[in-house]
C-alpha positions as YAML, in Angstrom:
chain: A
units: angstrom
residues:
- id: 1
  name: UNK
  ca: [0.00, 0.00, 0.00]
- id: 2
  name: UNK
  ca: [1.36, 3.07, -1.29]
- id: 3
  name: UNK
  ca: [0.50, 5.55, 1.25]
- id: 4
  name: UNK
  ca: [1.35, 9.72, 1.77]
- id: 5
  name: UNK
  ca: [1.92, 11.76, 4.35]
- id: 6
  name: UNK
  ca: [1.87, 15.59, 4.11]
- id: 7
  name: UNK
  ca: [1.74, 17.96, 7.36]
- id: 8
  name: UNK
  ca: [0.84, 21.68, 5.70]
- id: 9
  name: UNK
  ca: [1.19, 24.51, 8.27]
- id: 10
  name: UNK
  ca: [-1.05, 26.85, 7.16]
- id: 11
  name: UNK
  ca: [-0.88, 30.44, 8.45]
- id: 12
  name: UNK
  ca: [-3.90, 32.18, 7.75]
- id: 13
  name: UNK
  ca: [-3.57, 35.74, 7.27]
- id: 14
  name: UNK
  ca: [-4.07, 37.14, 3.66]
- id: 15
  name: UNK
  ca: [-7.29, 38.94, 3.14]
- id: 16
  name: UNK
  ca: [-9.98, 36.39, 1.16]
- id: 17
  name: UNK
  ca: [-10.14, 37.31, -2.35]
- id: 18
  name: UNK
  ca: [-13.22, 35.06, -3.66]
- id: 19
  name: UNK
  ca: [-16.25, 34.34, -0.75]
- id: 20
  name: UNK
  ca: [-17.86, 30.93, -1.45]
- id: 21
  name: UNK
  ca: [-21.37, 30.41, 0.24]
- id: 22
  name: UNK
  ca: [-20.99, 29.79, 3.59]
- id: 23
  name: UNK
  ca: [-23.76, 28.73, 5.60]
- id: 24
  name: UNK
  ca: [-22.91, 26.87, 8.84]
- id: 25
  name: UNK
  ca: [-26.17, 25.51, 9.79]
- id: 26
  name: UNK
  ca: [-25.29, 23.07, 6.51]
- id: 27
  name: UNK
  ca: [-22.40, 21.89, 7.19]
- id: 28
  name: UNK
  ca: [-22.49, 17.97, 8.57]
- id: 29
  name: UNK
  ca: [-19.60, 15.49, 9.78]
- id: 30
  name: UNK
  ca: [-20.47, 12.01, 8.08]
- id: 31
  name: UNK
  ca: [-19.78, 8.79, 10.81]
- id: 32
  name: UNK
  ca: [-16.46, 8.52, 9.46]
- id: 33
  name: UNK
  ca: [-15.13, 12.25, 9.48]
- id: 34
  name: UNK
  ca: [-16.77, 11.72, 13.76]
- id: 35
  name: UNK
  ca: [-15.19, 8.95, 14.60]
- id: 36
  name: UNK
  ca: [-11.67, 10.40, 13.45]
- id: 37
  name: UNK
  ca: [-12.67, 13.69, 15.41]
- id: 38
  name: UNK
  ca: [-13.07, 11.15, 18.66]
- id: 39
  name: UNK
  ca: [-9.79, 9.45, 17.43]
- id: 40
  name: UNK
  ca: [-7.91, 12.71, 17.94]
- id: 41
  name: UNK
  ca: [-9.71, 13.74, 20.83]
- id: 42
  name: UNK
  ca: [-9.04, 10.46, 22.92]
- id: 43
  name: UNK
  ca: [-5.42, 10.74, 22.13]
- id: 44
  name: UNK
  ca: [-5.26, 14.43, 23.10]
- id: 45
  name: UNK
  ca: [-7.20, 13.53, 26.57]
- id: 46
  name: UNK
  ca: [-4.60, 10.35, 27.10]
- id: 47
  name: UNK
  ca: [-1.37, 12.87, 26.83]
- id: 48
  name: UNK
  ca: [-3.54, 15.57, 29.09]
- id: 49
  name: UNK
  ca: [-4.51, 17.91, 26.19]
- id: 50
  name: UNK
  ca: [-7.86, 19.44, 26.48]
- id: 51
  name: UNK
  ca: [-10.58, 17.90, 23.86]
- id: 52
  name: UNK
  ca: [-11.03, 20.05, 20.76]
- id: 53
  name: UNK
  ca: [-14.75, 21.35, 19.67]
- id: 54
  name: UNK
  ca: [-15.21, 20.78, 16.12]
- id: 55
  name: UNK
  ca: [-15.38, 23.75, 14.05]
- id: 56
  name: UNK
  ca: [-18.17, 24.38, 11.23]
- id: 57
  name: UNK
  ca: [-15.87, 26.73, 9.24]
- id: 58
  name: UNK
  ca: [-12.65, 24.64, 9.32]
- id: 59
  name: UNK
  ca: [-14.99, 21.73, 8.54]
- id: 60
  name: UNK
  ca: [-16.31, 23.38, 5.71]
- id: 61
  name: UNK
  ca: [-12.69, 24.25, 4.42]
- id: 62
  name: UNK
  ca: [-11.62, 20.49, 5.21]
- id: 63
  name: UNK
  ca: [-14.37, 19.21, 3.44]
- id: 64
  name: UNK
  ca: [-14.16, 21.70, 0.23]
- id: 65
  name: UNK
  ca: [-10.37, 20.95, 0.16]
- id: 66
  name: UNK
  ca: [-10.77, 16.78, -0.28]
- id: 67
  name: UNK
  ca: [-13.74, 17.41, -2.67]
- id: 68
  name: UNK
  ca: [-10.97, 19.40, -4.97]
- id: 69
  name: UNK
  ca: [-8.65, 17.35, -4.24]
- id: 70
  name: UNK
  ca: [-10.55, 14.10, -5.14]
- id: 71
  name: UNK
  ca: [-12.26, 15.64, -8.10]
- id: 72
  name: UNK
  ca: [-9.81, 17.53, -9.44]
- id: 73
  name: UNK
  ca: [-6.33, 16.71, -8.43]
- id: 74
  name: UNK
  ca: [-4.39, 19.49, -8.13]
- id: 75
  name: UNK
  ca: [-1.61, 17.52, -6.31]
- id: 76
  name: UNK
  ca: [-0.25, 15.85, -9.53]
- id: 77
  name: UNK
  ca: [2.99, 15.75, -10.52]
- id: 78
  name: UNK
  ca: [5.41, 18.39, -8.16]
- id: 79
  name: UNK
  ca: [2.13, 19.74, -6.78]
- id: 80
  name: UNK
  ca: [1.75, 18.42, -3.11]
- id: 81
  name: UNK
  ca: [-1.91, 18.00, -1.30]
- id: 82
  name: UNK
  ca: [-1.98, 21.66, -0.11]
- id: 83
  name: UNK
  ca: [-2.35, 22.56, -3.66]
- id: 84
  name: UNK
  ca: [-5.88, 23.84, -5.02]
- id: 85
  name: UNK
  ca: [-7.12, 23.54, -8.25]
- id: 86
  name: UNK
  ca: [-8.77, 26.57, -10.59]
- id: 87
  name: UNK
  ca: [-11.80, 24.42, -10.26]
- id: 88
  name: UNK
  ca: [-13.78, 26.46, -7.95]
- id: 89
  name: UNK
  ca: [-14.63, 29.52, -6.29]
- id: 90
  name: UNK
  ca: [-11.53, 30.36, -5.06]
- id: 91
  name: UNK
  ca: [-7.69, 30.95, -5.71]
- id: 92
  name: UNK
  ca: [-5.93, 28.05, -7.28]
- id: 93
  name: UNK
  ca: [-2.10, 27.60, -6.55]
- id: 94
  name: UNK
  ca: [0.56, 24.62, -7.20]
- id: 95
  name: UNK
  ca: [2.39, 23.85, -3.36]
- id: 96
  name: UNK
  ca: [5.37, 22.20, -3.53]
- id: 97
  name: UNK
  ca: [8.28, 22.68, -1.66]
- id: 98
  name: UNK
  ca: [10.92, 24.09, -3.94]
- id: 99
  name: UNK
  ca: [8.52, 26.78, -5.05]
- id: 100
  name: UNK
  ca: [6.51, 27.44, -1.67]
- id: 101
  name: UNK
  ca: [2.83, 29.44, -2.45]
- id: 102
  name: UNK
  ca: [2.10, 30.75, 0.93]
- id: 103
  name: UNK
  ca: [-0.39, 33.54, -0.03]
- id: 104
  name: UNK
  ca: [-2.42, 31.08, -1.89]
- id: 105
  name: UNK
  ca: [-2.46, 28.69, 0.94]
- id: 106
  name: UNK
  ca: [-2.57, 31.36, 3.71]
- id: 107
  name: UNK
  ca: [-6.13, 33.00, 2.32]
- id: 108
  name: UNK
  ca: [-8.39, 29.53, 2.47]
- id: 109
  name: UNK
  ca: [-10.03, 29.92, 5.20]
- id: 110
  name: UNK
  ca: [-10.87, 33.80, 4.55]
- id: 111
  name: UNK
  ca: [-11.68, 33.07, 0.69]
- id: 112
  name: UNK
  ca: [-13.89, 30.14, 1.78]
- id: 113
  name: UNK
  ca: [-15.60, 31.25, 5.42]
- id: 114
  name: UNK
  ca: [-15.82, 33.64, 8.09]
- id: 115
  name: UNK
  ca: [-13.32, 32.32, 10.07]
- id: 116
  name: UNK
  ca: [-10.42, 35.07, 10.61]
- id: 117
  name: UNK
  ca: [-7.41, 33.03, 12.35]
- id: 118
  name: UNK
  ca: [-4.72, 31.57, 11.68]
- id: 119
  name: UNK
  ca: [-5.37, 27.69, 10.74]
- id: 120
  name: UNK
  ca: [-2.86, 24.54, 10.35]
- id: 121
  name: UNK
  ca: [-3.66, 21.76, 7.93]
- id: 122
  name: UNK
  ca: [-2.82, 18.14, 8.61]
- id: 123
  name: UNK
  ca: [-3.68, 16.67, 5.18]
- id: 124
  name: UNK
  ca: [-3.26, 12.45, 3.90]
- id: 125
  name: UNK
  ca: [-3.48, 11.07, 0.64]
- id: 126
  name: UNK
  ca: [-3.58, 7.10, 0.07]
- id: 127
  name: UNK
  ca: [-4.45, 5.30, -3.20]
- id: 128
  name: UNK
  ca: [-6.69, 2.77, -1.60]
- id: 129
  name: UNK
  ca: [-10.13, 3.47, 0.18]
- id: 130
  name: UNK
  ca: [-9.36, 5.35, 3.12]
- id: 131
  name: UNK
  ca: [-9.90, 3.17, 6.57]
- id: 132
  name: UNK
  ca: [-10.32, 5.88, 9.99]
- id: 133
  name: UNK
  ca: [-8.68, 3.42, 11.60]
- id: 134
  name: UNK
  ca: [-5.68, 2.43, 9.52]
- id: 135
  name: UNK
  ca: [-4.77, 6.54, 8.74]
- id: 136
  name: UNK
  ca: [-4.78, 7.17, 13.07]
- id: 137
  name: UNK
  ca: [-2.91, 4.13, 13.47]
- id: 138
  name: UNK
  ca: [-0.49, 5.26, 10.53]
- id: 139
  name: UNK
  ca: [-0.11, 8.73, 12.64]
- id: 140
  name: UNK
  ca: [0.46, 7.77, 15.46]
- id: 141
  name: UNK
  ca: [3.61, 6.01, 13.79]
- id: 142
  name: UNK
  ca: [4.96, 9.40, 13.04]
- id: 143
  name: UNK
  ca: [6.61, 11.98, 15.38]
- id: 144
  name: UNK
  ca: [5.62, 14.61, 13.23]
- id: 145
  name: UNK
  ca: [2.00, 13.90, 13.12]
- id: 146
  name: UNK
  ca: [2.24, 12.94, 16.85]
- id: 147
  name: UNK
  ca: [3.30, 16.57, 17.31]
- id: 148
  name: UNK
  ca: [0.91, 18.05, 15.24]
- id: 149
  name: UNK
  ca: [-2.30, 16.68, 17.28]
- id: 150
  name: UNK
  ca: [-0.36, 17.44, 20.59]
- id: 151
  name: UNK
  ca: [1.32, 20.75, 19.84]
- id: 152
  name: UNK
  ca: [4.83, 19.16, 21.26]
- id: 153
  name: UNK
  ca: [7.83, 19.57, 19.45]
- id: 154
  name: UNK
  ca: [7.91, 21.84, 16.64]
- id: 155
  name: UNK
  ca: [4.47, 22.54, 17.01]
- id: 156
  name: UNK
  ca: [5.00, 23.32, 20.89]
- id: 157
  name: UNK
  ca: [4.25, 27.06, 20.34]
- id: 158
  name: UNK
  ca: [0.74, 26.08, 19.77]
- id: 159
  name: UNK
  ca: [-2.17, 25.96, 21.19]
- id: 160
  name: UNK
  ca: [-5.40, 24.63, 19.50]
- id: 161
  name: UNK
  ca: [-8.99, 25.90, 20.69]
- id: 162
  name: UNK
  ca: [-10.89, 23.84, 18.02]
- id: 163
  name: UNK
  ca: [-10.77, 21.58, 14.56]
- id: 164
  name: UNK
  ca: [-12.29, 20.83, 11.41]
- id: 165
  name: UNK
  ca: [-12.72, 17.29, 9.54]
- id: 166
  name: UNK
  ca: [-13.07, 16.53, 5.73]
- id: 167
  name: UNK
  ca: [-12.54, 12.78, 3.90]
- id: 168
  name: UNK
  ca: [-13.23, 11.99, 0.90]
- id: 169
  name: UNK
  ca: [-12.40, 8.30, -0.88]
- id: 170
  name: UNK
  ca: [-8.12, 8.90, -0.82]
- id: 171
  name: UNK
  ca: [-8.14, 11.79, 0.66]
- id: 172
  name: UNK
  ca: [-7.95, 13.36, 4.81]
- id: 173
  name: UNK
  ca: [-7.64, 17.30, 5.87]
- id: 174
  name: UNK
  ca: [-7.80, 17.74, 9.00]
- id: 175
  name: UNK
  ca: [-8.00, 22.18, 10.21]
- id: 176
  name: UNK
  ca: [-6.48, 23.09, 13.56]
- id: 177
  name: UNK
  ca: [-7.25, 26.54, 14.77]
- id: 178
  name: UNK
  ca: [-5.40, 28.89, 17.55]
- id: 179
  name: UNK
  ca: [-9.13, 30.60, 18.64]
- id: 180
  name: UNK
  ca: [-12.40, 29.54, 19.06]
- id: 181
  name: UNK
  ca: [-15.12, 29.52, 15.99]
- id: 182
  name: UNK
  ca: [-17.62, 31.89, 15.90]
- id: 183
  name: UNK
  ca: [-19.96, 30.38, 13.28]
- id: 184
  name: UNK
  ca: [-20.46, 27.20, 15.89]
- id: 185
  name: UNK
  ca: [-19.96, 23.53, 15.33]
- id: 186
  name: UNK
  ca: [-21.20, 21.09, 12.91]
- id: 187
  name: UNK
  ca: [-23.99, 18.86, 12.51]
- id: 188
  name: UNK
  ca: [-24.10, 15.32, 12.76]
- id: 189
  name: UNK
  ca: [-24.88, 13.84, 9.00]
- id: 190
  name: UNK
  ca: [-26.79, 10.94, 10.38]
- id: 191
  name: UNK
  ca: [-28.72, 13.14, 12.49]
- id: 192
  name: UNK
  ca: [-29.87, 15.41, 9.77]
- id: 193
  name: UNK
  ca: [-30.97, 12.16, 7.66]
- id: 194
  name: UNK
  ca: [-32.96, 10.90, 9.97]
- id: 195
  name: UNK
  ca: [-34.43, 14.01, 10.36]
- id: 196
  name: UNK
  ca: [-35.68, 14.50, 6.99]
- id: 197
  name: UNK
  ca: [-36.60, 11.37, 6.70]
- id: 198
  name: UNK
  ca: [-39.17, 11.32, 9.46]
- id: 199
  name: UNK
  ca: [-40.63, 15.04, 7.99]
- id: 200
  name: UNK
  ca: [-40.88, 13.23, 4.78]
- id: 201
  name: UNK
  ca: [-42.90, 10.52, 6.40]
- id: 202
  name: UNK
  ca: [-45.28, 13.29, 7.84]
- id: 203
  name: UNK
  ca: [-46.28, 14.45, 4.44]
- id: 204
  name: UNK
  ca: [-48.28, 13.36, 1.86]
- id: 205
  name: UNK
  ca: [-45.87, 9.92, 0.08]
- id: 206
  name: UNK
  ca: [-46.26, 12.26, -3.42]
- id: 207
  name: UNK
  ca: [-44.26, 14.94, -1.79]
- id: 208
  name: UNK
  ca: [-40.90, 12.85, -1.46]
- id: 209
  name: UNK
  ca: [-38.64, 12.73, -4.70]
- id: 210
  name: UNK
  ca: [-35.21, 11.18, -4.14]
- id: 211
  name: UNK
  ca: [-32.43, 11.62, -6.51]
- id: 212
  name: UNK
  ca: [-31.23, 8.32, -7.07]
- id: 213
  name: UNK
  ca: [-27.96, 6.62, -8.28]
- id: 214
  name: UNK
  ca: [-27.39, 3.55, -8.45]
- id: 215
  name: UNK
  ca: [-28.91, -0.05, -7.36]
- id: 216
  name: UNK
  ca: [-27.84, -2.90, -5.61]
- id: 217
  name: UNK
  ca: [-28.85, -6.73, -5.23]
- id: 218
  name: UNK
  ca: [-26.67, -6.95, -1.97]
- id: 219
  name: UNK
  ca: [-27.33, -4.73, 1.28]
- id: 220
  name: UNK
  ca: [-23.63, -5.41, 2.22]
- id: 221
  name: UNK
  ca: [-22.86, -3.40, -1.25]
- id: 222
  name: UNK
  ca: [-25.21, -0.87, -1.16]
- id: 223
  name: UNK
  ca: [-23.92, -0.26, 2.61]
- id: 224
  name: UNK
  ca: [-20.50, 0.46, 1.07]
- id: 225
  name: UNK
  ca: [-21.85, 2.42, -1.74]
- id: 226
  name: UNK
  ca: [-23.15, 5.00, 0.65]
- id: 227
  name: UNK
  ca: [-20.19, 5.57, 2.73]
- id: 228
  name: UNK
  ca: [-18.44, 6.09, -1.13]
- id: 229
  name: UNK
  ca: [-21.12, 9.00, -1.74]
- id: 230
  name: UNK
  ca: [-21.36, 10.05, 1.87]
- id: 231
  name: UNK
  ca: [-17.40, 11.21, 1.79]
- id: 232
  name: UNK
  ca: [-17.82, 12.53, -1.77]
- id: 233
  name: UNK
  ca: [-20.28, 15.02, -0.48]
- id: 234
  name: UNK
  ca: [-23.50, 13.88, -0.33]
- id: 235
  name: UNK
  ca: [-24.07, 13.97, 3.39]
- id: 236
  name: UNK
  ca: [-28.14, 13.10, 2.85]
- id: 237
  name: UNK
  ca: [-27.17, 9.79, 1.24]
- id: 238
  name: UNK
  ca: [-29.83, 6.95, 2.19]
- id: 239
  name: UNK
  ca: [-30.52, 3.18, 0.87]
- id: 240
  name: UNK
  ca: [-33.88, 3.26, -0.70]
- id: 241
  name: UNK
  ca: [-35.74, 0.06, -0.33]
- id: 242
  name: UNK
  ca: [-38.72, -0.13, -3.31]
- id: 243
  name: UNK
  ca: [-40.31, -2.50, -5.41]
- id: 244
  name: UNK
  ca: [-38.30, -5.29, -4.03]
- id: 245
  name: UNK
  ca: [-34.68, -3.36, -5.13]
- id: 246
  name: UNK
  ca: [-32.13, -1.72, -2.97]
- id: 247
  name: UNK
  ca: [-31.33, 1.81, -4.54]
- id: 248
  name: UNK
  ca: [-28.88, 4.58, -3.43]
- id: 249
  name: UNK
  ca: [-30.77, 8.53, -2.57]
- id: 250
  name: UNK
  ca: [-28.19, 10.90, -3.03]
- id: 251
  name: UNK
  ca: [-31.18, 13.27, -1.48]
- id: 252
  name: UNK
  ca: [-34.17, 13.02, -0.08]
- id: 253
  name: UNK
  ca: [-36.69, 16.36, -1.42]
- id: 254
  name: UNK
  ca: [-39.82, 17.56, -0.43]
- id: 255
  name: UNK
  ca: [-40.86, 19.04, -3.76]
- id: 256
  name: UNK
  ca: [-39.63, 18.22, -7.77]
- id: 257
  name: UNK
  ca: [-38.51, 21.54, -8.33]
- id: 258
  name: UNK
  ca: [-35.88, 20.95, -5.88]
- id: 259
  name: UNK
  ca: [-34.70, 17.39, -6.73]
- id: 260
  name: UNK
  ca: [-34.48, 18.72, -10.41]
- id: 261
  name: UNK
  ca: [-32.53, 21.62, -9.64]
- id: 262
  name: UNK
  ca: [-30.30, 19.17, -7.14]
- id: 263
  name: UNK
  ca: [-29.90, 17.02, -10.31]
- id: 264
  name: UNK
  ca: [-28.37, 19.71, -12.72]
- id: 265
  name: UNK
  ca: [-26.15, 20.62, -9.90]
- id: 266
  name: UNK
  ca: [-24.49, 17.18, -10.15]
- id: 267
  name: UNK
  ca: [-22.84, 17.79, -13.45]
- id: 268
  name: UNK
  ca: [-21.45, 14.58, -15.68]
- id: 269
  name: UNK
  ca: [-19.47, 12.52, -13.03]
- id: 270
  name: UNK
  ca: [-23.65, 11.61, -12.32]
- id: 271
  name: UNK
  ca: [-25.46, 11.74, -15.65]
- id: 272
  name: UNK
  ca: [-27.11, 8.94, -14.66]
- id: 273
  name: UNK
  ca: [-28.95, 10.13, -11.46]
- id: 274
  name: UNK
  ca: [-32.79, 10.08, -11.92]
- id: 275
  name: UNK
  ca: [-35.77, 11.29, -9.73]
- id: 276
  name: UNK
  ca: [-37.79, 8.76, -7.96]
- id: 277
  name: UNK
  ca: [-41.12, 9.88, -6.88]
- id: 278
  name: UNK
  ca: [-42.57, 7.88, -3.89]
...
């Protein structure tokens, strides 16, 4: 197993030059971007280091960054995982170590959110699916790493008040921050689906549309399927059991004027989705 490992100190100063929406009421951990938060906090609590809060704006950031970085790939070639593509609504820039872009990397947080400190990105790549397990056992290997969640050694200057937690398939960032988030914490994914699931269930059946993608003749498969989807981005992801066939929701919408407008949002990685009315 070919695996990477890239600790990006990020100081966050520059002045934001693009805003992308923001809205921290939206942003959701999945049950694998949680369980690494409670990874890092039960270390932290086992070498007496106060447990983190989770941060909605350094999630968001986390989570944009691994999107990129999964879709897009900036970090070919001499470009290293810090690196942002010209994908998106905000400054792209090539990081690599001979040729260091600080100002790109510097303005993420400012471009992307309302958070105004100083951050420090912990970022992973591997080329196979991406185990929580496996990636905390692999940093705990490393002194650098080990530093990095501790603030010992070169990191001893530091003093994090709160974090921020993206994955995608390959991919890990992980945001520390120096003050306290303003914009709150995150929600819990699950929590939200089961939420709008049960409104859903209070209305009239014709009022649910899910976007689907995929289906599955195995639970075991459409199980794994989801957590695929879930760290891509689709937080609402839910197995759809109807007409005897096990089908993947990206989303779950109240009306068809949202599910359609969802669906030309997805753009041709999923030209196959479709709208199932229940």
């Amino acid at each position: 197993m070919k695996s990477i490992l890239l600790i990006i100190l990020l100081f966050l100063f520059a002045p934001g030059l693009f805003a992308q929406e923001f809205r921290a009421d939206q942003v959701c951990l999945s049950q694998a971007e949680l369980k690494l938060a409670e990874h890092i906090n039960a270390f932290r609590k086992e070498n007496r280091k106060p447990v983190l809060p989770l941060s909605a704006a350094l999630s968001f950031v986390a989570q944009t960054h691994v999107k990129d970085l999964q879709e897009n790939h900036p970090d070919t070639s001499i470009c290293l995982t810090a690196s942002w593509s010209d994908k998106g609504n905000w400054t792209a820039c090539c990081y690599n170590k001979y040729l260091v872009n600080q100002e790109c990397m510097w303005g993420k947080p400012k471009e992307l959110t309302s958070y105004p400190f100083r951050g420090y990105e912990l970022s992973y790549f591997q080329e196979e699916v991406i185990s929580v397990d496996s990636i905390f056992s692999l940093w705990l290997k490393n002194e650098e790493t080990r530093d990095m969640l501790l603030t010992t050694g070169l990191q001893s200057t530091k003093r994090w008040e709160t974090m921020g937690i993206g994955m995608s398939d390959n991919y890990v960032s992980v945001w520390f921050g120096q003050r306290a988030d303003a914009a709150g914490k995150p929600k819990n994914c699950e929590d939200i689906r089961e939420s709008k699931i049960a409104q859903g269930k209070q209305k009239n059946a014709a009022e649910r549309y899910y976007l689907i993608y995929g289906s599955f003749l195995q639970e075991a498969d459409a199980k794994e399927a989801i957590k695929r989807y879930q760290k891509n981005g689709f937080k609402n992801a839910v197995i759809l059991r109807t007409d005897q066939r096990i089908r993947i929701a990206l989303d779950v919408f109240d009306n068809l004027k949202e599910a359609t407008e969802s669906k030309e949002k997805l753009g041709s990685t999923y030209k196959d989705a479709w709208i199932l009315k229940e």
